[in-house]
N, C-alpha and C positions, 0 to 999 in steps of 0.2 A: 392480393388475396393471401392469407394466412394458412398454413399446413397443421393439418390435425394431429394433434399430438397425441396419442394412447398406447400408455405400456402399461395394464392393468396388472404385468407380474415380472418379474426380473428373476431368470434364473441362476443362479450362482451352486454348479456342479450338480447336484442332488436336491439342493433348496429352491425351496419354490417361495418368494417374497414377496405381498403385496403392494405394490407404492401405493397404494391408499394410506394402507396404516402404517407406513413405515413414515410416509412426509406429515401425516398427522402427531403421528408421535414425535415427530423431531420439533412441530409446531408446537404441541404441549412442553417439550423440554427447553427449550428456547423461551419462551412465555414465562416458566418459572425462573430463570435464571434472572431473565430481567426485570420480575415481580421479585425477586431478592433484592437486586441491588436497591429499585425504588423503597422498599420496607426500610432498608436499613437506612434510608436515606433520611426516612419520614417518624423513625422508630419503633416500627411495626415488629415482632417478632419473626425472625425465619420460621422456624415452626409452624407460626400461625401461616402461614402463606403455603407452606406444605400442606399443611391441612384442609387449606379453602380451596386449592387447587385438585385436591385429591377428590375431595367431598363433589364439587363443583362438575369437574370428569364424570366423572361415575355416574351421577344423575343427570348430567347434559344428554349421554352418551345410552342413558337407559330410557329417556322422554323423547328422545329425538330418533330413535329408532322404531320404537313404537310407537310413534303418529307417521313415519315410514312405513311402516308392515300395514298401516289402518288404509294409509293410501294407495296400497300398492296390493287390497287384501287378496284380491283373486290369483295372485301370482302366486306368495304367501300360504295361501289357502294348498294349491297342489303341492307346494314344495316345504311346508313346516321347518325343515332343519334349516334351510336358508335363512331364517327368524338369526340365527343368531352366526353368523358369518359377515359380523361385521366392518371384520378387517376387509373386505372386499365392497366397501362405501355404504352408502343407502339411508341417509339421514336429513333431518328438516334443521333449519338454521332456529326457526323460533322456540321450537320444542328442545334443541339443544339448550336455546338462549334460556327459556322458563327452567329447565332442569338443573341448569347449573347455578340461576340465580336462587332455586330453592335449596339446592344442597349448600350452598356458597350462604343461604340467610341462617342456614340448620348448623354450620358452623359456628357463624359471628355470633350469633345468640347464645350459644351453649357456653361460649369465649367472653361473654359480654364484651363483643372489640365494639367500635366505632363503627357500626356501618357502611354512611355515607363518604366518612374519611378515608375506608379501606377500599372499597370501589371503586374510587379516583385514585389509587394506587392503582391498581388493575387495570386500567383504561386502556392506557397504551400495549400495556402485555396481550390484554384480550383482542387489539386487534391487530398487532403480530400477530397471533396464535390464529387468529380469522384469515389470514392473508396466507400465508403457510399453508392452511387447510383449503383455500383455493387453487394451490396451487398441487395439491395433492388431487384436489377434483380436474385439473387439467391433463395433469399427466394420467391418472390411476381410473377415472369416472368418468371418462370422457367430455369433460368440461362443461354439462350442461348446454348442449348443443340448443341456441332457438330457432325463432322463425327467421325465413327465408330473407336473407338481405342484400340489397345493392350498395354496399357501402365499398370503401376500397379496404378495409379492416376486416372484411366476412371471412370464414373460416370454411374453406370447402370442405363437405361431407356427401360424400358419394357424387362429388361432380358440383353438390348444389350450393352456392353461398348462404350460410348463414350465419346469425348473431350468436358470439360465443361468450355468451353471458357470463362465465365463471372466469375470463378474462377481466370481462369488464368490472367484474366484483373485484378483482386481484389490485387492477389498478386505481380502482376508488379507494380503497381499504391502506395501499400502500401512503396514496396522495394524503388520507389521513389520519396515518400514524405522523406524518412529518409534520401536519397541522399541530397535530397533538403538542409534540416536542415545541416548537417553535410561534406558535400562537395561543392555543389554548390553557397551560399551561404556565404560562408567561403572563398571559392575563389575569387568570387566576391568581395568580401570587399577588398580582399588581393592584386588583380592584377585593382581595380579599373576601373574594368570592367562595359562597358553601362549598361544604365538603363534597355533594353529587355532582358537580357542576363539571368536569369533563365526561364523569361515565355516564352521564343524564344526556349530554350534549351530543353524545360517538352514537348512543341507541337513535336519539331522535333524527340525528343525519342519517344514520346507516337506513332506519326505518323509513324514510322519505325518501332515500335513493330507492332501495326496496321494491317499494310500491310500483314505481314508473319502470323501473329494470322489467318486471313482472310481466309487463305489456309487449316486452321481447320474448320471451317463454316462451314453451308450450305446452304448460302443466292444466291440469283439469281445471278447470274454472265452476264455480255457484254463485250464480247472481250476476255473473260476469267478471269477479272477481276470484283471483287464486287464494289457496288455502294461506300463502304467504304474505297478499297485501292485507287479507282483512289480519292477520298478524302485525304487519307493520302498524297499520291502524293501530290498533290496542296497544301495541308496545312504546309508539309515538304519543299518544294521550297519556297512560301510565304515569311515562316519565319526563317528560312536557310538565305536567300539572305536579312530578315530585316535585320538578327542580324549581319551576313557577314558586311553592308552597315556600320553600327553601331559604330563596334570593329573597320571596318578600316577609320572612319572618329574620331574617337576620338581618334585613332592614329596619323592622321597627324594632327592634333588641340596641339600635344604634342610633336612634332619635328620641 
């Protein structure tokens, strides 16, 4: 069995620090440094990548908080100032995902950059930057404790073993940023494959692990299903059918 880790603050003298937002912020800062190297690699402007990151933040961080306060209104409801006490967690992964790819489109368009070329820069960055922030919901958010497991991996809480789902995000997310680096990537290059083709590739995986992770939870459910698979759903079809669109249009561009 596994020991529950939660240190939602770290005192240092007089300061009071959240590890939420302190590991999230070091995720964002880590993510741009490595979304620099790749730009430069690719001839992307730094700039622009400050920009997409900036834009991308701010509306991930402002949509994914607010379908948080929408699911959580009764609490919200008594306590209104907590609305914006973010640095102490409380955010949706897909509301993130949609806010930042809208702020991140509100860029590229303004920029006229390459969209799908710019995206596949960001793949790998975005999911460092995802894996980081799980690990900030492990130590800071108490890791998404789920349902009750007999597995030898469970993570006692209050005595009881359960499925410690934000683990299990940490170590998917890691296993495929290394896919990333070492297969995806490499393939790409190789079969000259579209510009969406790894950031197309990371949502559809991520969005079909998702799904089934969900089944471990134990978030509200409608229809039987959580407010995150019928997410995953959407976001799996999406960009499924981008990158579908993509692979077969730059196919007959080549026949």
């Amino acid at each position: 069995m596994l020991t529950h880790i939660y240190y939602p603050t770290i005192s240092l003298g007089p300061v009071t620090v959240y590890t939420w937002g302190l590991i999230v912020a070091t995720g964002i800062l880590v993510a741009t440094a490595i979304a620099g190297r790749i730009a430069d690699r690719r001839g992307i402007d730094r700039d622009h990548v400050y920009g997409i990151v900036f834009w991308s933040v701010l509306s991930g961080l402002v949509v994914s908080r607010v379908l948080y306060v929408l699911g959580h209104f009764g609490h919200y409801a008594a306590k209104p100032l907590e609305i914006i006490m973010l640095w102490e967690g409380g955010v949706v992964f897909f509301g993130g995902l949609l806010g930042g790819l809208l702020g991140g489109w509100f860029y590229m368009r303004r920029h006229r950059m390459d969209i799908p070329k710019t995206l596949d820069a960001f793949a790998l960055p975005f999911t460092v930057a995802f894996a980081i922030g799980r690990v900030a919901c492990l130590v800071g958010d108490g890791g998404h404790v789920g349902k009750i497991a007999q597995v030898p991996w469970a993570v006692l809480v209050d005595g009881i073993p359960r499925h410690w789902t934000a683990l299990y995000d940490l170590v998917f997310l890691a296993a495929w940023a290394i896919l990333i680096v070492t297969v995806l990537e490499p393939l790409k290059r190789k079969r000259h494959l579209p510009g969406p083709f790894v950031f197309a590739t990371t949502i559809v995986a991520y969005s079909a692990y998702r799904f089934f992770d969900d089944f471990l939870r134990t978030d509200a459910t409608f229809l039987g299903l959580t407010g995150a698979q019928y997410g995953s759903v959407a976001a799996a079809v999406v960009f499924g059918v981008w990158l579908h669109h993509a692979i077969r249009t730059k196919g007959h561009t080549h026949t």
